[in-house]
C-alpha positions as CSV (number, residue, x, y, z in Angstrom):
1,X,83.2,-47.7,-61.7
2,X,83.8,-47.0,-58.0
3,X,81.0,-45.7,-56.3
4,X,81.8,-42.6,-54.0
5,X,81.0,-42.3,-50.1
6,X,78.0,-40.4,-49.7
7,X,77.8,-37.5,-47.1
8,X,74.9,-37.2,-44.5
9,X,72.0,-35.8,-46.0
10,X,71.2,-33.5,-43.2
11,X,75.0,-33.4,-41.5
12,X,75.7,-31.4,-38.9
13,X,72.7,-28.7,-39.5
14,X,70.5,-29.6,-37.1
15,X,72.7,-29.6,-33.8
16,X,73.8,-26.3,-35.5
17,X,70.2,-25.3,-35.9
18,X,68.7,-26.3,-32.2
19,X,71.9,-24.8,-30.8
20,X,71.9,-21.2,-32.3
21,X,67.3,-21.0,-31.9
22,X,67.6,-21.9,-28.0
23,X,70.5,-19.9,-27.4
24,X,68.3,-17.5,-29.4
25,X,65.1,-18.2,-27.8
26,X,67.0,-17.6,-24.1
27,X,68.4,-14.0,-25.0
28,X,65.4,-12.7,-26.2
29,X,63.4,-14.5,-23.0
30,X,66.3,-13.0,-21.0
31,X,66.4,-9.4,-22.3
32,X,62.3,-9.6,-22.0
33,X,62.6,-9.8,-17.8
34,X,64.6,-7.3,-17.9
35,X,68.4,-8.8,-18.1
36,X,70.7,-7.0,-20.0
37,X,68.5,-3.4,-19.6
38,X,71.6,-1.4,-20.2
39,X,71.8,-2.4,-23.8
40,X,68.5,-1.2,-24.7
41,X,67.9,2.4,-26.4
42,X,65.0,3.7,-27.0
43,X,65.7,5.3,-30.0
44,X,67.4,2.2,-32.0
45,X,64.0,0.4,-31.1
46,X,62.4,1.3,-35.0
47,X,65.5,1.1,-36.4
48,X,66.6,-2.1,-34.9
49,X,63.2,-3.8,-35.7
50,X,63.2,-2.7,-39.1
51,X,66.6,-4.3,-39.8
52,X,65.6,-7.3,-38.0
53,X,62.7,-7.8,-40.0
54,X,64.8,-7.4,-43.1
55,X,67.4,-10.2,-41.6
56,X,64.4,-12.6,-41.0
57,X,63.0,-12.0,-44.4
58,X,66.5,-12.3,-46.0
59,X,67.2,-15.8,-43.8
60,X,64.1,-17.3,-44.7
61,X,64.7,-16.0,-48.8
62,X,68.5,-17.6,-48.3
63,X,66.8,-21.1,-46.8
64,X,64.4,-21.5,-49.9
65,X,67.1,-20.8,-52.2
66,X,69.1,-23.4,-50.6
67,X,66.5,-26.3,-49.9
68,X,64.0,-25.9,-52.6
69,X,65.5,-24.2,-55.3
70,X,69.2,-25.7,-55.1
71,X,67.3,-29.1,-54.5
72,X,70.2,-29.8,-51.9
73,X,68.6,-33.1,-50.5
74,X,69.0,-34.5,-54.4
75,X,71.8,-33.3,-55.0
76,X,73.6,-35.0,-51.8
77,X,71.9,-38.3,-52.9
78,X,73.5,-38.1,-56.3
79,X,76.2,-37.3,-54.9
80,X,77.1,-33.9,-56.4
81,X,78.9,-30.9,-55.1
82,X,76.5,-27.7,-55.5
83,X,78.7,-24.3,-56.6
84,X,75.4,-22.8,-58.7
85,X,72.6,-20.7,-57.6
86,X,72.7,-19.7,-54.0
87,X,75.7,-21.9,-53.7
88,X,77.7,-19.5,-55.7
89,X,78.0,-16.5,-53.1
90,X,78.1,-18.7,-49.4
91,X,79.2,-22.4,-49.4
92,X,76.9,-23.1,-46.2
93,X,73.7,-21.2,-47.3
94,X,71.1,-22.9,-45.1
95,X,73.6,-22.5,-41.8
96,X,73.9,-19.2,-42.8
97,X,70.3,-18.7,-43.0
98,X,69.6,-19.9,-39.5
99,X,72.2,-17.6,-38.9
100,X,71.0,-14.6,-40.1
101,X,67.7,-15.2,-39.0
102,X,68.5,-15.4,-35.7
103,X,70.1,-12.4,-35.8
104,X,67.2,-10.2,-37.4
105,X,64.9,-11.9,-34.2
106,X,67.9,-10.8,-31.6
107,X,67.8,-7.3,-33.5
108,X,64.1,-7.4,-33.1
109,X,64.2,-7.1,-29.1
110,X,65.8,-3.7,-29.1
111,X,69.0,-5.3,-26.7
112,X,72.8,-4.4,-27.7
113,X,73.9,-7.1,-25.5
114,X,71.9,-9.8,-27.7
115,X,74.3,-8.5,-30.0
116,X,77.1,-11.1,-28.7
117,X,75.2,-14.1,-29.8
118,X,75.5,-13.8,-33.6
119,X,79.5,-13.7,-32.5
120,X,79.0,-17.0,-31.3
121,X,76.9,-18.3,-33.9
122,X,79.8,-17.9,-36.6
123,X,82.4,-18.7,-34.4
124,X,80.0,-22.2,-33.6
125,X,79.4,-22.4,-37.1
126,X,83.3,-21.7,-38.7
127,X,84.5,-24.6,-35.7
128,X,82.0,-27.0,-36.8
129,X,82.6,-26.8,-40.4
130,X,86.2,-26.6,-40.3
131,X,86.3,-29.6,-38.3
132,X,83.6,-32.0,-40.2
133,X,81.4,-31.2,-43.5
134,X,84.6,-29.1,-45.4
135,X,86.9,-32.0,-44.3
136,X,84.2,-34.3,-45.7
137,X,83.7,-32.4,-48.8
138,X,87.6,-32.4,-49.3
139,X,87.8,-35.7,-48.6
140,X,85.0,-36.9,-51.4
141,X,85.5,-33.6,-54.1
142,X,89.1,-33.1,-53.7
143,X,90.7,-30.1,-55.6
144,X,87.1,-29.4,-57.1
145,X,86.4,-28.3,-53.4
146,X,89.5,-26.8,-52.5
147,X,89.0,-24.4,-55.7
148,X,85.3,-24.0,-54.7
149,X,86.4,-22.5,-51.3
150,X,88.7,-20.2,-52.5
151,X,85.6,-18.5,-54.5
152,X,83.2,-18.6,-52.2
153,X,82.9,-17.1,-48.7
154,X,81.9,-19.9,-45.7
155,X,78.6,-18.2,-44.3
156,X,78.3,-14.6,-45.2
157,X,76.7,-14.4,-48.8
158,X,78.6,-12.8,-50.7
159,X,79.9,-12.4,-54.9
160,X,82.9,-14.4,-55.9
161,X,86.3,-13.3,-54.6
């Protein structure tokens, strides 16, 4: 029996993790002196907080399911592809998570113009999957992959197409 190649248990997540927090972490320090003050409105402040509290909640929710409950750390060292449980609705659940995370923090800090970043975090995220962990996973699943991406959205969780 011919034993598969194994992908990289943690892959490209963590440059994609430390990218999107201090690009993060440098809005919200830049919108808090003051940059940016145009995109502020006083009356989205509740609004915006609320929702970004929700987003943060729902990240952190969307990170469990995909570390602890989908056990994704076995499953890469058994070498299986995951399509249940959170898997099932976004193929990149713990990106995603980061994602949206961020997001509910950039919401949080009442700035419109922070409102660009999550932009660049899919766009950061969609070029750096395209271009190494879904060519990977083609590479080692084959058509069992292919069929799996044409259910299931890349990061914004969602029911089956």
């Amino acid at each position: 029996m011919e034993d598969k190649k194994h992908l990289p248990l943690y892959g490209i997540g963590p440059a994609y993790g430390v990218t999107i927090i201090m690009l993060t972490v440098m809005g919200t320090i830049l919108s808090s002196k003051g940059f940016f003050s145009s995109g502020q409105y006083d009356f989205l402040r509740i609004p915006l907080a609320i929702i970004g509290i929700i987003l943060i909640v729902y990240g952190a929710i969307l990170w469990i399911a995909a570390v602890g409950l989908a056990k994704i750390d076995v499953n890469i060292s058994d070498n299986c592809l995951v399509t249940a449980g959170v898997y099932a609705y976004v193929r990149n659940p713990i990106y995603s998570a980061f994602m949206i995370a961020c997001t509910g923090v950039l919401l949080c800090f009442n700035n419109l113009w922070l409102l660009i970043l999550p932009m660049i975090y899919w766009a950061f995220m969609t070029a750096l999957m395209k271009n190494t962990e879904e060519k990977w996973l083609k590479d080692l699943y084959g058509q069992e992959y292919i069929d799996y991406c044409e259910r299931v959205n890349r990061c914004i969780p969602w029911f089956h197409r």
